[in-house]
PDB file of N, CA, C and O in Angstrom:
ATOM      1  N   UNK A   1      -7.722  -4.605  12.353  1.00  0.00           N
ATOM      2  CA  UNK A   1      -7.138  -4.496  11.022  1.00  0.00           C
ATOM      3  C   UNK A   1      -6.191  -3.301  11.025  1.00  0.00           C
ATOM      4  O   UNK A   1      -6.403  -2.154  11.417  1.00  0.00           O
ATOM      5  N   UNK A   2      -5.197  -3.792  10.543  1.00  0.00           N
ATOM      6  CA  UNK A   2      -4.045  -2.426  10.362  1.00  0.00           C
ATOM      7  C   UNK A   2      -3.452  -2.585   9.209  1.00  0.00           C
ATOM      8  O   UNK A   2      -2.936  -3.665   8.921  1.00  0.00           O
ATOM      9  N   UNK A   3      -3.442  -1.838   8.619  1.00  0.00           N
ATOM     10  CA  UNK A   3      -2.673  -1.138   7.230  1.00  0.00           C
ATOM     11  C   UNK A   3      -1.761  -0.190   7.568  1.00  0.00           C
ATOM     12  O   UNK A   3      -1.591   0.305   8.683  1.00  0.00           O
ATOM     13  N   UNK A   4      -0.930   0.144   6.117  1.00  0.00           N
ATOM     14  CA  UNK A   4       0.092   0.881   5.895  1.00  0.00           C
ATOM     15  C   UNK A   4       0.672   1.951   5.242  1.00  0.00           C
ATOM     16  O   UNK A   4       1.403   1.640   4.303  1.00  0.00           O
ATOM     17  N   UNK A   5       0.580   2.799   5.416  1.00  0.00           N
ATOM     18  CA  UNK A   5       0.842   3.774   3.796  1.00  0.00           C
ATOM     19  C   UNK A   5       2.193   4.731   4.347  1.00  0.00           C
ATOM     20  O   UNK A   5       2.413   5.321   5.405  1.00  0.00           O
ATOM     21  N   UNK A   6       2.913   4.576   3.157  1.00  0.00           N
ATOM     22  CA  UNK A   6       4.233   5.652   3.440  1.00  0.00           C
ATOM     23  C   UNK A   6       3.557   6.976   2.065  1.00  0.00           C
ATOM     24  O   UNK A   6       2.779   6.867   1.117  1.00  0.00           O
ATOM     25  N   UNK A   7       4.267   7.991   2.575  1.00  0.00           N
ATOM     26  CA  UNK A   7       4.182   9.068   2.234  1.00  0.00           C
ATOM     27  C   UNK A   7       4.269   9.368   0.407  1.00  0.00           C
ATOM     28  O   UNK A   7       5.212   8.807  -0.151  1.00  0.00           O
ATOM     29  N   UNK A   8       3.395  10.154  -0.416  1.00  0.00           N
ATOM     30  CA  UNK A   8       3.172  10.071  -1.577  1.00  0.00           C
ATOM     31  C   UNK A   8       4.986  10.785  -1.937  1.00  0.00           C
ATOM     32  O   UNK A   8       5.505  11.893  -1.802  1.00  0.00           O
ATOM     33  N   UNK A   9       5.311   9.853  -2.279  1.00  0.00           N
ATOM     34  CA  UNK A   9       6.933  10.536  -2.703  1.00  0.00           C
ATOM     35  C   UNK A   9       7.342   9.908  -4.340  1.00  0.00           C
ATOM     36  O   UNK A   9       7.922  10.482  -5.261  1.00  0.00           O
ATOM     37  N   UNK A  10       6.893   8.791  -4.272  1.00  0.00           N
ATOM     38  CA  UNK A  10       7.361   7.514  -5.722  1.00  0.00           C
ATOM     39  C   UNK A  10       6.501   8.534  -6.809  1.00  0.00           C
ATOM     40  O   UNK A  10       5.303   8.758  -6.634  1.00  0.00           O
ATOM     41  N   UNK A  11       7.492   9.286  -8.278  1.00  0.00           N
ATOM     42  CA  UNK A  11       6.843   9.585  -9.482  1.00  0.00           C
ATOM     43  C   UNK A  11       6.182   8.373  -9.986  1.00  0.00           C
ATOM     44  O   UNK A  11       6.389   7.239  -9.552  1.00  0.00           O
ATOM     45  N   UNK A  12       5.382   8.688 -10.922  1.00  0.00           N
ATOM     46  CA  UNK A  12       5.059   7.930 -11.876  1.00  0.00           C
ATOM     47  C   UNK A  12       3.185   8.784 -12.503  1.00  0.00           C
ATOM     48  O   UNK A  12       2.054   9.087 -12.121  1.00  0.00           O
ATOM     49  N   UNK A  13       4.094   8.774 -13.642  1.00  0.00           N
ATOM     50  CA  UNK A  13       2.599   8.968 -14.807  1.00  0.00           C
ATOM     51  C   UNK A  13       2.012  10.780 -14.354  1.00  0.00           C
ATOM     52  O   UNK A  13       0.836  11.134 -14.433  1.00  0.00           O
ATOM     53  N   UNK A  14       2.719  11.332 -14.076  1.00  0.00           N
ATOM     54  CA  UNK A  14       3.239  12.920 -13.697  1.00  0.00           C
ATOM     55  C   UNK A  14       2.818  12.728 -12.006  1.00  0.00           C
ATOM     56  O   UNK A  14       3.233  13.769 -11.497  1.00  0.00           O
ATOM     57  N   UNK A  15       2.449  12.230 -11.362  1.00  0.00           N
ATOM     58  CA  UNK A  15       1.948  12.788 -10.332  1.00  0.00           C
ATOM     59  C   UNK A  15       2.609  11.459  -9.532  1.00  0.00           C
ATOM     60  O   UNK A  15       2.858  10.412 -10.130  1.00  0.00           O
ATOM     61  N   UNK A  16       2.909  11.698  -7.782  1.00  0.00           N
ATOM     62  CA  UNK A  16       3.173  11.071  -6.814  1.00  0.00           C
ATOM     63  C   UNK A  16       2.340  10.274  -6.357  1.00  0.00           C
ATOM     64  O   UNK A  16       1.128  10.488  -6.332  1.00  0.00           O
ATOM     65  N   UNK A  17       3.040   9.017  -5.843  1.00  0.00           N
ATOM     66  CA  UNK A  17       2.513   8.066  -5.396  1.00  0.00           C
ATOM     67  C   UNK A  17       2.734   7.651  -3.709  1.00  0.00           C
ATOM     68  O   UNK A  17       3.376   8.424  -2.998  1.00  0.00           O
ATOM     69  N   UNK A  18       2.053   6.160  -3.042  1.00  0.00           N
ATOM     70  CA  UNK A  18       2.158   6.302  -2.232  1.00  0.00           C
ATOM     71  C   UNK A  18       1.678   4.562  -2.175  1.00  0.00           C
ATOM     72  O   UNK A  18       0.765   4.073  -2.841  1.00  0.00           O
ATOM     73  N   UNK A  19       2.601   3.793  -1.155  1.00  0.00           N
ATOM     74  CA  UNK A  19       2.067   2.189  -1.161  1.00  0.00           C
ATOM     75  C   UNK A  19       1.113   2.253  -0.216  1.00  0.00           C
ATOM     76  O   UNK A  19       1.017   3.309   0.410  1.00  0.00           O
ATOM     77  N   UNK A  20       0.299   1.257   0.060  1.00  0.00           N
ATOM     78  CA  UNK A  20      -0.695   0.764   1.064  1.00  0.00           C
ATOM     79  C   UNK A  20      -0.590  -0.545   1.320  1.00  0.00           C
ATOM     80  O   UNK A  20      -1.124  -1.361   0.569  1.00  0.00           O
ATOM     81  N   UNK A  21      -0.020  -0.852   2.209  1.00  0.00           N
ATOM     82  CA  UNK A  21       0.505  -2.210   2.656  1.00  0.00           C
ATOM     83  C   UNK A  21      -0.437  -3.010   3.761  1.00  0.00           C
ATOM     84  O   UNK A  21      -1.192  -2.343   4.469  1.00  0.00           O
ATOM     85  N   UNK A  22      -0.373  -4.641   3.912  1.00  0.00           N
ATOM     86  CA  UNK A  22      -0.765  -5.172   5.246  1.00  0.00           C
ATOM     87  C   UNK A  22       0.231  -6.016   5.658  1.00  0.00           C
ATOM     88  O   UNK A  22       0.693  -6.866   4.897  1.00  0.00           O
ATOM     89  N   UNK A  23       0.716  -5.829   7.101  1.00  0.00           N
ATOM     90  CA  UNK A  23       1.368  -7.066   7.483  1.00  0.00           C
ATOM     91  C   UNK A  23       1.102  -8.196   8.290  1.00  0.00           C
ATOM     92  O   UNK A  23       1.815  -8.714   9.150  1.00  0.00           O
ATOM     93  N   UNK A  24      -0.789  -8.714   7.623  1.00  0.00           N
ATOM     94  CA  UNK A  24      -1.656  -9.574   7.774  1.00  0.00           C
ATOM     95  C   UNK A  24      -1.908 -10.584   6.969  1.00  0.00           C
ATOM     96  O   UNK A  24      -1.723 -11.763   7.269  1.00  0.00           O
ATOM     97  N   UNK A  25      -2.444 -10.079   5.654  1.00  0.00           N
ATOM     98  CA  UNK A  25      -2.980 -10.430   4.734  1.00  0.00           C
ATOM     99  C   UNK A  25      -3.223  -9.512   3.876  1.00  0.00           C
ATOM    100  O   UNK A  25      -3.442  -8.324   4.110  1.00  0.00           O
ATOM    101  N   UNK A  26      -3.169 -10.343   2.309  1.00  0.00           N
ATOM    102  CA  UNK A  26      -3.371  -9.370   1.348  1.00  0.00           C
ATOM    103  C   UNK A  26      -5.063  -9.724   0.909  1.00  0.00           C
ATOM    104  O   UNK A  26      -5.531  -9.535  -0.214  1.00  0.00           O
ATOM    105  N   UNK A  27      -5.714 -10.202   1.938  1.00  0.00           N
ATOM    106  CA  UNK A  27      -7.770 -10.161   1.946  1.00  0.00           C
ATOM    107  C   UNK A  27      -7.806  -8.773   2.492  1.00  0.00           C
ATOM    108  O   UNK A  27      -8.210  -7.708   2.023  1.00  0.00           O
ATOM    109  N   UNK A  28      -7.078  -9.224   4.011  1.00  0.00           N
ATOM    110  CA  UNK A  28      -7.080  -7.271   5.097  1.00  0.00           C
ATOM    111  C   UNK A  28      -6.807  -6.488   3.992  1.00  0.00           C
ATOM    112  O   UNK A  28      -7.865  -5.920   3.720  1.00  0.00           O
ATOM    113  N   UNK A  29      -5.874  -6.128   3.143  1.00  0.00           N
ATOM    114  CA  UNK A  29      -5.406  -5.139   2.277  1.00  0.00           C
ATOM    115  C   UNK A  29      -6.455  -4.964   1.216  1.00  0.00           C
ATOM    116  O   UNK A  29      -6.694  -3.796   0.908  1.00  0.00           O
ATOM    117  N   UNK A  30      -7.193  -6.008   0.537  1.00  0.00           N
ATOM    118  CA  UNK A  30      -7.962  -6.050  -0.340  1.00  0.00           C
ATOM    119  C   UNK A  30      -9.029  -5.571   0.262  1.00  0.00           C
ATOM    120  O   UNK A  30      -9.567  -4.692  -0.411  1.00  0.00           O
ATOM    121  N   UNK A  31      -9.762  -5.891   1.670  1.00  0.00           N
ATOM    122  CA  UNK A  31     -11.198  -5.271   2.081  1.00  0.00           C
ATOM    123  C   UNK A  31     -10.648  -3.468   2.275  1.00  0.00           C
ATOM    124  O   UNK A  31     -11.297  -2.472   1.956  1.00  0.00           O
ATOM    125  N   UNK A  32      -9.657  -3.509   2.720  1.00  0.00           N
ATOM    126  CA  UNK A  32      -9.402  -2.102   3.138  1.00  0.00           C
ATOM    127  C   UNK A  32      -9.750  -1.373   2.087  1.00  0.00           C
ATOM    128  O   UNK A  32     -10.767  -0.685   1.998  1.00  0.00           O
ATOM    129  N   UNK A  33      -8.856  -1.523   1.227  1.00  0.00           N
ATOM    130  CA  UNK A  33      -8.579  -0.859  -0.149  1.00  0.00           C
ATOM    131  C   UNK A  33      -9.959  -0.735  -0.636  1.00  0.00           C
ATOM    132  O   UNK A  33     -10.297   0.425  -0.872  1.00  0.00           O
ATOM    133  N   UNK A  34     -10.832  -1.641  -0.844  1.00  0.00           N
ATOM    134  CA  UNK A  34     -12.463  -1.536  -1.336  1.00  0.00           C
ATOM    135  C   UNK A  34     -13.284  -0.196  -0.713  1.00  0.00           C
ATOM    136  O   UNK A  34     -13.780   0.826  -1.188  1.00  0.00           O
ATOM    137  N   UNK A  35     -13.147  -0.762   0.551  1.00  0.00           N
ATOM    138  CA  UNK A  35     -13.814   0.459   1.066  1.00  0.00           C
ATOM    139  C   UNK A  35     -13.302   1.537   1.143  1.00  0.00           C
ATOM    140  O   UNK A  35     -13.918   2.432   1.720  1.00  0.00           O
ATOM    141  N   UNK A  36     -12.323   1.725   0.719  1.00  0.00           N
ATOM    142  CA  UNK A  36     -11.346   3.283   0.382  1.00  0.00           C
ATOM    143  C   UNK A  36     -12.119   3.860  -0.978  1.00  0.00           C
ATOM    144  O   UNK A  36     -12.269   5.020  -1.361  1.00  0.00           O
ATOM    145  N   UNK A  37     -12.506   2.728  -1.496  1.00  0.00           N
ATOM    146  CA  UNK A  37     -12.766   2.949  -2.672  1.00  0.00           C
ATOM    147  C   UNK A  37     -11.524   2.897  -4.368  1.00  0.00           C
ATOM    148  O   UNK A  37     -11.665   3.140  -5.566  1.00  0.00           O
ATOM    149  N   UNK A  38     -10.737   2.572  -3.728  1.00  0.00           N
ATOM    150  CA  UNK A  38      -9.552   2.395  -4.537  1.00  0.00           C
ATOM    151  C   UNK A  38      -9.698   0.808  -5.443  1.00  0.00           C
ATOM    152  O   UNK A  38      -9.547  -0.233  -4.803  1.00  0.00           O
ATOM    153  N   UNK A  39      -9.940   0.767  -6.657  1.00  0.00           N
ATOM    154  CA  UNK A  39     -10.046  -0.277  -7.791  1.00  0.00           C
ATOM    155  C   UNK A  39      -8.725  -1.061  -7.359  1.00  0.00           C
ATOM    156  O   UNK A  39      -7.590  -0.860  -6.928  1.00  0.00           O
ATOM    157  N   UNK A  40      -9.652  -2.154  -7.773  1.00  0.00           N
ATOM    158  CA  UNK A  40      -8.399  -3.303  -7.861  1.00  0.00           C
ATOM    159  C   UNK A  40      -7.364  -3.441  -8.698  1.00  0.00           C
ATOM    160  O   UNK A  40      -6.576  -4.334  -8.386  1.00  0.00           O
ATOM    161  N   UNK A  41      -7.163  -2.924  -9.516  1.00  0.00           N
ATOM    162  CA  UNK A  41      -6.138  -2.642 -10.641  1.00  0.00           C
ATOM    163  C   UNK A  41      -4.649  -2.085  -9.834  1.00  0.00           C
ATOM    164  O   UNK A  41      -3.509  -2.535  -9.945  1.00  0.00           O
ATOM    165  N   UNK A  42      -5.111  -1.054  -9.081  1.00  0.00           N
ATOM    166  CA  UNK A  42      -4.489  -0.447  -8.288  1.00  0.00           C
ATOM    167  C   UNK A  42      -3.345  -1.632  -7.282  1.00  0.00           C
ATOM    168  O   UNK A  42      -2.342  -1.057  -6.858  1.00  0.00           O
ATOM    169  N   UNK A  43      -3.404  -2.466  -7.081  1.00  0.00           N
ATOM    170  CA  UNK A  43      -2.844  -3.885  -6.646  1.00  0.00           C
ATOM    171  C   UNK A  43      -1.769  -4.459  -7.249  1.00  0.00           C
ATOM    172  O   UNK A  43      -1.901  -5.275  -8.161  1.00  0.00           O
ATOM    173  N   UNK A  44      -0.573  -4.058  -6.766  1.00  0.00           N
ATOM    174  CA  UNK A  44       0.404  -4.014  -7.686  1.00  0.00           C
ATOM    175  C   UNK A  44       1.740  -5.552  -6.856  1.00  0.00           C
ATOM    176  O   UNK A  44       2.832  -5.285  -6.355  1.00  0.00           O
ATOM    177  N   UNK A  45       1.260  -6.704  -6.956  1.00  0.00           N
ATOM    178  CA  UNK A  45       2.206  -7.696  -6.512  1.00  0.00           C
ATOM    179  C   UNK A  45       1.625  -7.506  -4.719  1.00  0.00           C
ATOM    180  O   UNK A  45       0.674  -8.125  -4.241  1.00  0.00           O
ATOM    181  N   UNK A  46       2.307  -6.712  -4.137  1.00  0.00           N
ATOM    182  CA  UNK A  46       2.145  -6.696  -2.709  1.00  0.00           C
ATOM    183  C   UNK A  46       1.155  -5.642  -2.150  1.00  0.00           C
ATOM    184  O   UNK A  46       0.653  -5.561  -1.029  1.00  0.00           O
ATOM    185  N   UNK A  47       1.011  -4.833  -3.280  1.00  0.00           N
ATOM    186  CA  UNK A  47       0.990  -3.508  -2.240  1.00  0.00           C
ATOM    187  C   UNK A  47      -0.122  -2.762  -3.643  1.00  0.00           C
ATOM    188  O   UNK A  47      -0.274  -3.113  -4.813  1.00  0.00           O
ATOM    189  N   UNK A  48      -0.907  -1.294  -2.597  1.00  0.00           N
ATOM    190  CA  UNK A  48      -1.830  -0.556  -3.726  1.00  0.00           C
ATOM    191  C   UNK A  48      -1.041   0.456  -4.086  1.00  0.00           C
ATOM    192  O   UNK A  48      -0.007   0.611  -3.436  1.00  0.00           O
ATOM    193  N   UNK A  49      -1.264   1.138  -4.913  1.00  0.00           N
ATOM    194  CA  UNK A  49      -0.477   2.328  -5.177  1.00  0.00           C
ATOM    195  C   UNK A  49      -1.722   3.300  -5.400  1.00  0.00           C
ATOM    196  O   UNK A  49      -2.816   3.240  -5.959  1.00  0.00           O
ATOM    197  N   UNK A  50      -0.965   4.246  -4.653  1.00  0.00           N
ATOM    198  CA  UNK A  50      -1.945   5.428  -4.210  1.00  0.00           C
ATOM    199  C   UNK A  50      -1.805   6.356  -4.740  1.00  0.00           C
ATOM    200  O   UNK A  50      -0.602   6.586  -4.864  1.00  0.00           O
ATOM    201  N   UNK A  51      -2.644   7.371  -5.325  1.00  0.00           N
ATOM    202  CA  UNK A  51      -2.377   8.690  -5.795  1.00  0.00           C
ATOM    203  C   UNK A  51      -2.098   9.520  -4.942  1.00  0.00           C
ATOM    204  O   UNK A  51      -2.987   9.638  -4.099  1.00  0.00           O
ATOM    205  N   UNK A  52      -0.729  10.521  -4.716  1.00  0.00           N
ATOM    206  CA  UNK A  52      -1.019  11.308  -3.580  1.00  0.00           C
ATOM    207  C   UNK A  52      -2.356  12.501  -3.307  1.00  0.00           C
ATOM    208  O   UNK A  52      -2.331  13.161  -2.268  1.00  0.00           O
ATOM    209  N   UNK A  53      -3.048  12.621  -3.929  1.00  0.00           N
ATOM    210  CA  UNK A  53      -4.382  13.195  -3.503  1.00  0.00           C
ATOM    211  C   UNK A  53      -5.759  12.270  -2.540  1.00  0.00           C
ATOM    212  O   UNK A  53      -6.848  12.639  -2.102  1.00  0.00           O
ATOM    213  N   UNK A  54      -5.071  11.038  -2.522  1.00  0.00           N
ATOM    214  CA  UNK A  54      -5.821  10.428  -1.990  1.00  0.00           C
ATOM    215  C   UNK A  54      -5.097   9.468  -0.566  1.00  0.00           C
ATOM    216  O   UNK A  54      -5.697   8.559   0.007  1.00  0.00           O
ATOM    217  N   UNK A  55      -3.939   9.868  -0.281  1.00  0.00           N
ATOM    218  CA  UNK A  55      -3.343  10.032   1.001  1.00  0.00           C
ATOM    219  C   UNK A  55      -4.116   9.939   2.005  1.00  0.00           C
ATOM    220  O   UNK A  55      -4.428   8.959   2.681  1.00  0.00           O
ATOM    221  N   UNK A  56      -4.596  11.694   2.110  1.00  0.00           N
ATOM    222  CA  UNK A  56      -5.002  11.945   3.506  1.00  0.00           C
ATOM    223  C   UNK A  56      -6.465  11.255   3.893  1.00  0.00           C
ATOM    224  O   UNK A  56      -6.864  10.969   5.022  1.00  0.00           O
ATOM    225  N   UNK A  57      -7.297  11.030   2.337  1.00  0.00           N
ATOM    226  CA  UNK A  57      -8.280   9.460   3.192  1.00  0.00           C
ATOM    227  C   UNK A  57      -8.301   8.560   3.487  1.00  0.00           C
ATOM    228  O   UNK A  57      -9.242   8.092   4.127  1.00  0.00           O
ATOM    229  N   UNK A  58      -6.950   7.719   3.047  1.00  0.00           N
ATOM    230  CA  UNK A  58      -6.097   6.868   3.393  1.00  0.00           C
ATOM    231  C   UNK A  58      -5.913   6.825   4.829  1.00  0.00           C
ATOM    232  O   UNK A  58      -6.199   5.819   5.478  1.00  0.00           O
ATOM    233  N   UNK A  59      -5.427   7.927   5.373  1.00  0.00           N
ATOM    234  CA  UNK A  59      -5.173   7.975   6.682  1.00  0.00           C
ATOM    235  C   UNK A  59      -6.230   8.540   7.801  1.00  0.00           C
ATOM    236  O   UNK A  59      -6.174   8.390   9.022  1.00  0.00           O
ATOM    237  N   UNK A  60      -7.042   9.117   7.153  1.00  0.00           N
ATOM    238  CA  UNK A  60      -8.747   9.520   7.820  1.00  0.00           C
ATOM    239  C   UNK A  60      -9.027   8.217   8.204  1.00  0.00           C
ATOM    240  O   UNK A  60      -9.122   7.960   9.405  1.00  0.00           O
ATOM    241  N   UNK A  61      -9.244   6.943   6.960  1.00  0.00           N
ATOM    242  CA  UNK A  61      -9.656   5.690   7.053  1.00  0.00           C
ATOM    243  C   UNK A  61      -8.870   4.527   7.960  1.00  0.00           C
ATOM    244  O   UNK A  61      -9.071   3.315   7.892  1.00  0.00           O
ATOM    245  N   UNK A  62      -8.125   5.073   8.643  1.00  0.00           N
ATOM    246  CA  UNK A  62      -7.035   4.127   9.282  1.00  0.00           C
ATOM    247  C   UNK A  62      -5.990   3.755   9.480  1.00  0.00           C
ATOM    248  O   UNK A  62      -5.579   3.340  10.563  1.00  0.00           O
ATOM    249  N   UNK A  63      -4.943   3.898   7.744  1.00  0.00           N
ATOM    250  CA  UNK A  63      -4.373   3.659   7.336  1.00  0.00           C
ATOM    251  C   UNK A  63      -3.033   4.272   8.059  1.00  0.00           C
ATOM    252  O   UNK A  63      -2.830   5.485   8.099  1.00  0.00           O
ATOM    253  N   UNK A  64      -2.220   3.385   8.576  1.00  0.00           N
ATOM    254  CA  UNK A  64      -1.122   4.333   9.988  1.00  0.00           C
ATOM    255  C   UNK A  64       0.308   4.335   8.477  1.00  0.00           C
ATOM    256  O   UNK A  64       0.787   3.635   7.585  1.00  0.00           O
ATOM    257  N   UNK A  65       0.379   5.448   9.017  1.00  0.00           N
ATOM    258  CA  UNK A  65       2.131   6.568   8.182  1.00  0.00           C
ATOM    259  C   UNK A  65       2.991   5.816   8.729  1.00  0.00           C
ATOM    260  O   UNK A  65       3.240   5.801   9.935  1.00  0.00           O
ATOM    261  N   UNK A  66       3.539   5.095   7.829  1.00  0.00           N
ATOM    262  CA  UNK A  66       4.967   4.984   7.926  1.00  0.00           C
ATOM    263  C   UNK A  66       5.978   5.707   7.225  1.00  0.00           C
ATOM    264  O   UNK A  66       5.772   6.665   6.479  1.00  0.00           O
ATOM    265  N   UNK A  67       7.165   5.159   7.527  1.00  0.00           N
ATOM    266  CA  UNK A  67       8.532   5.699   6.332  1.00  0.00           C
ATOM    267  C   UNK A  67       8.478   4.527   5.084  1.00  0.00           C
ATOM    268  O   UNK A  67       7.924   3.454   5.327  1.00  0.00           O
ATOM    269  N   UNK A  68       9.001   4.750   3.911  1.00  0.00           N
ATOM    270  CA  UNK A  68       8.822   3.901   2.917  1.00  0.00           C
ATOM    271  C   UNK A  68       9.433   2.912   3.238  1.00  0.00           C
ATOM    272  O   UNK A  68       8.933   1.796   3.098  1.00  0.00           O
ATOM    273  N   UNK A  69      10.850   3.129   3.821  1.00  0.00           N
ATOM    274  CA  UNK A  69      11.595   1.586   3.925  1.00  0.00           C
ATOM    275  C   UNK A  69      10.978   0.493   4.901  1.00  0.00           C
ATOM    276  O   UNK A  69      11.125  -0.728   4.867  1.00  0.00           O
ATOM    277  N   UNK A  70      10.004   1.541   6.068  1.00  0.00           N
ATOM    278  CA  UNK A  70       9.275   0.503   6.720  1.00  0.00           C
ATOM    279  C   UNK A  70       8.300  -0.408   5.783  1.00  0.00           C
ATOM    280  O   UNK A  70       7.905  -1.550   6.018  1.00  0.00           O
ATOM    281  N   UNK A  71       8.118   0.138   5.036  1.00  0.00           N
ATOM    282  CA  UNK A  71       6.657  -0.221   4.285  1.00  0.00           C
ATOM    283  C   UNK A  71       7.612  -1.804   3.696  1.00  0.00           C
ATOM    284  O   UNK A  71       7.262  -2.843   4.254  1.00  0.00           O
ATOM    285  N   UNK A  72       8.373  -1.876   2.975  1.00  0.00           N
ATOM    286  CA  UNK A  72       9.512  -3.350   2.751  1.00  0.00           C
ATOM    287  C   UNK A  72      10.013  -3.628   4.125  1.00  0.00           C
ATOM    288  O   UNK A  72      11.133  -3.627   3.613  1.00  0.00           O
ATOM    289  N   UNK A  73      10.250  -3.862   5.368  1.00  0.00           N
ATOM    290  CA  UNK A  73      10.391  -4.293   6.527  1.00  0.00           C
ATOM    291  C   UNK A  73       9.025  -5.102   6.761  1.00  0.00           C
ATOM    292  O   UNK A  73       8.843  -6.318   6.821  1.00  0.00           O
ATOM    293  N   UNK A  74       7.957  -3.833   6.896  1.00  0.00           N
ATOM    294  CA  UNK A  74       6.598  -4.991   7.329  1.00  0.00           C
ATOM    295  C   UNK A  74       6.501  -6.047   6.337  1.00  0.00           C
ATOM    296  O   UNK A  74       7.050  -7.083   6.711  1.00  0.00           O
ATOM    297  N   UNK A  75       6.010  -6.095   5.278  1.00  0.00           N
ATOM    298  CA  UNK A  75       5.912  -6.388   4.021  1.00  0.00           C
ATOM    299  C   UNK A  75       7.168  -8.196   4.279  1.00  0.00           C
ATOM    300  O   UNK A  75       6.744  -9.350   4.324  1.00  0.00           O
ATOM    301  N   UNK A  76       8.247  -7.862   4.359  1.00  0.00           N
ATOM    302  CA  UNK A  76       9.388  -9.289   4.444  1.00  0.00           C
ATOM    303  C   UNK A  76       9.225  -9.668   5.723  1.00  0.00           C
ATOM    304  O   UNK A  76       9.447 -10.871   5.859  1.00  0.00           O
ATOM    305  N   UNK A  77       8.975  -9.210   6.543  1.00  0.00           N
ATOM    306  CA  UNK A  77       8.484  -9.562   8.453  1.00  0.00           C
ATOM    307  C   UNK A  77       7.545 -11.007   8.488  1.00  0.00           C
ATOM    308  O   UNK A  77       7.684 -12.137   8.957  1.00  0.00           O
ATOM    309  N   UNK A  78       6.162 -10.016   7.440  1.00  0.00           N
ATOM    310  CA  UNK A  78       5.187 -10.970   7.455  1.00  0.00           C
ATOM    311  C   UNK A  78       5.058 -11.984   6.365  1.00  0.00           C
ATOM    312  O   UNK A  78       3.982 -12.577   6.301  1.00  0.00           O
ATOM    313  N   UNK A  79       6.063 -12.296   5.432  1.00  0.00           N
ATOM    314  CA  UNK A  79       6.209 -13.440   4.367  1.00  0.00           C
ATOM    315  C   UNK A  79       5.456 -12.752   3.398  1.00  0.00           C
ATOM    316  O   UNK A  79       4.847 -13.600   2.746  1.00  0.00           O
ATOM    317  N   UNK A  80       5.148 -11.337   2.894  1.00  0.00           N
ATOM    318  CA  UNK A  80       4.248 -11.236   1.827  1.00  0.00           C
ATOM    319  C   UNK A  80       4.631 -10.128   0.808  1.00  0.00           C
ATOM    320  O   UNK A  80       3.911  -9.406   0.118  1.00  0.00           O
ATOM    321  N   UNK A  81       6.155 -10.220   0.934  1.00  0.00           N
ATOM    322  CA  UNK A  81       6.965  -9.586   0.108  1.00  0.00           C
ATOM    323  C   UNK A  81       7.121 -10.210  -1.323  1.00  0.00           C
ATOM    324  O   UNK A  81       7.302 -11.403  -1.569  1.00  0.00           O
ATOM    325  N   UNK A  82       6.988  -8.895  -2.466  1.00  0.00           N
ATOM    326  CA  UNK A  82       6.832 -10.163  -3.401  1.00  0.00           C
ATOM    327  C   UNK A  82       7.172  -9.168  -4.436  1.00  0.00           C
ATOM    328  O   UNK A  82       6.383  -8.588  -5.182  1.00  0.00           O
ATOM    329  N   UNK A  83       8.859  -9.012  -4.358  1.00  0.00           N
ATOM    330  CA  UNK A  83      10.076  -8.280  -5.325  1.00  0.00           C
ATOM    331  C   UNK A  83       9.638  -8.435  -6.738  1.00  0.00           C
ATOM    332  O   UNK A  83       9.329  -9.525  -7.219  1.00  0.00           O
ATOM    333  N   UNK A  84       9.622  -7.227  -7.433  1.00  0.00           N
ATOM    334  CA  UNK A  84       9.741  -7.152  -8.570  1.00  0.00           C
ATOM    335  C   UNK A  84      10.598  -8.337  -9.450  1.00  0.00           C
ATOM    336  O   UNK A  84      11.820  -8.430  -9.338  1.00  0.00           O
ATOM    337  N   UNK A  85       9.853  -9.174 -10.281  1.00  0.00           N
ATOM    338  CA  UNK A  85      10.961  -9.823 -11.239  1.00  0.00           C
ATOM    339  C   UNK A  85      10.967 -11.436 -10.657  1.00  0.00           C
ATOM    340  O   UNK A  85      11.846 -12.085 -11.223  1.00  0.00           O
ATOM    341  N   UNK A  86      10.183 -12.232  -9.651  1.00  0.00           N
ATOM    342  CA  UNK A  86      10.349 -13.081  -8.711  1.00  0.00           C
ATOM    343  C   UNK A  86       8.628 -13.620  -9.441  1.00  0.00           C
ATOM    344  O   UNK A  86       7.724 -13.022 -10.025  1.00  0.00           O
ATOM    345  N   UNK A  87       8.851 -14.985  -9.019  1.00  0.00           N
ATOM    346  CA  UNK A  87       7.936 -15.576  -9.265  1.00  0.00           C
ATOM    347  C   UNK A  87       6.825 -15.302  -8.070  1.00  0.00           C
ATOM    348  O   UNK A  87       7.197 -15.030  -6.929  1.00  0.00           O
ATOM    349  N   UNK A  88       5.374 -15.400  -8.447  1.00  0.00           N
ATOM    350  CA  UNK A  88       4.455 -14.700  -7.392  1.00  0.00           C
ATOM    351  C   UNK A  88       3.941 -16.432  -7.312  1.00  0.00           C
ATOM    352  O   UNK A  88       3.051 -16.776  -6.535  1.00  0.00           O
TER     353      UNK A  88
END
């Protein structure tokens, strides 16, 4: 199982964010994310959105650093890109 996370950089709601991607499946992304402990709410179309305080267990847990634009490369690679505004 391999996951994805680019670096907490995206504002929102005062504090930085950070995606968590699979370019497997969004089950792989969903078991990951569970056992991170990260709520399902958090599941935003493709991808989790991460608080940056919760990064570095992100990446304790597995989760390999990318750059953000990789994070949309894997994401359209593996057919599970799923653009804002687009029918899901």
């Amino acid at each position: 199982m391999t996951v994805y996370i680019d670096p907490p950089t995206w504002p929102g709601h005062g504090r930085l964010w950070s995606h968590l991607v699979s370019d497997v499946s969004y089950d792989e992304l969903h078991v990951f994310a569970e056992e991170l402990g990260v709520p399902r709410r958090a599941f935003e179309r493709d991808h989790y959105d991460i608080p940056s305080h919760r990064y570095a267990s992100a990446v304790a847990a597995g989760a390999v650093e990318v750059r953000s634009r990789e994070v949309v490369r894997l994401l359209t690679a593996a057919g599970l890109r799923r653009p804002k505004g687009r029918a899901q």
